[in-house]
N, C-alpha and C positions, 0 to 999 in steps of 0.2 A: 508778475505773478498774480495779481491784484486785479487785473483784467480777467485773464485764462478762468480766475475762479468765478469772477460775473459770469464770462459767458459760461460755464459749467453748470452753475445755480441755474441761468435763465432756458439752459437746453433742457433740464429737470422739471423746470417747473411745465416747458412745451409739454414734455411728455406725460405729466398730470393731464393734457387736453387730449391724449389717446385714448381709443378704448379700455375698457378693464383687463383684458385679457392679452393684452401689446407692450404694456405698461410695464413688467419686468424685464423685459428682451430688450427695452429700447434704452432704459435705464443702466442696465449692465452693461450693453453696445456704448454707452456712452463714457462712463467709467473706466471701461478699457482702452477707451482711443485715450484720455483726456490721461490715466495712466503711462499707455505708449510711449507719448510725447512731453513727458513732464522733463525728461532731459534732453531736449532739445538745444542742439550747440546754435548757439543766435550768432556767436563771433562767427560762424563761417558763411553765415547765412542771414543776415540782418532781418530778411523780408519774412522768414521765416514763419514766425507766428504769423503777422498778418495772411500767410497763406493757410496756415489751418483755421484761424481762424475764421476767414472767409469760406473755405469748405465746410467747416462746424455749420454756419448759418446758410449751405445751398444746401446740406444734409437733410437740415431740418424742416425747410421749407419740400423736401421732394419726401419725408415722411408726412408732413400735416397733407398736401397734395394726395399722397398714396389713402389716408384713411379721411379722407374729404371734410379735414378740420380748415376753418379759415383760416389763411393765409396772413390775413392780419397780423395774428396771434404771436408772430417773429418779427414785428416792427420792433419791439423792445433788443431783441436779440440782433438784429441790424443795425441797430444805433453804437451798441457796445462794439462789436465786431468792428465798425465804421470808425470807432473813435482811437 
């Protein structure tokens, strides 16, 4: 649980590096996955989280990508993801 909420905080805070005007859609887009998946059965699926959250951090990089933030910016979010 402890993890999921890093990477949730550190998707939030990418999204602070959007435009003004992107910054709600991407936020609430985000909320809703992170929502979706909060009962996620792991007993039948161990890899489970590790696969959203691997998706969470290619999301995020093909949003900073799309509105030409640097890419850098999800090093943080790759480590978590990673760990």
């Amino acid at each position: 649980m402890k993890k999921a909420l890093s990477v949730y905080g550190e998707v939030l805070r990418l999204v602070r590096k959007l435009p003004k005007d992107s910054r709600p859609y991407y936020s609430k887009y985000a909320r809703e996955n992170f929502v979706n998946y909060r009962e996620v059965d792991t007993a039948t699926d161990p890899n489970i989280l590790d696969e959203l959250f691997n998706r969470a951090y290619n999301h995020a990089i093909w949003v900073l990508k799309k509105y030409s933030v640097d890419q850098s910016a999800a090093e943080r979010l790759k480590k978590i993801c990673s760990n």
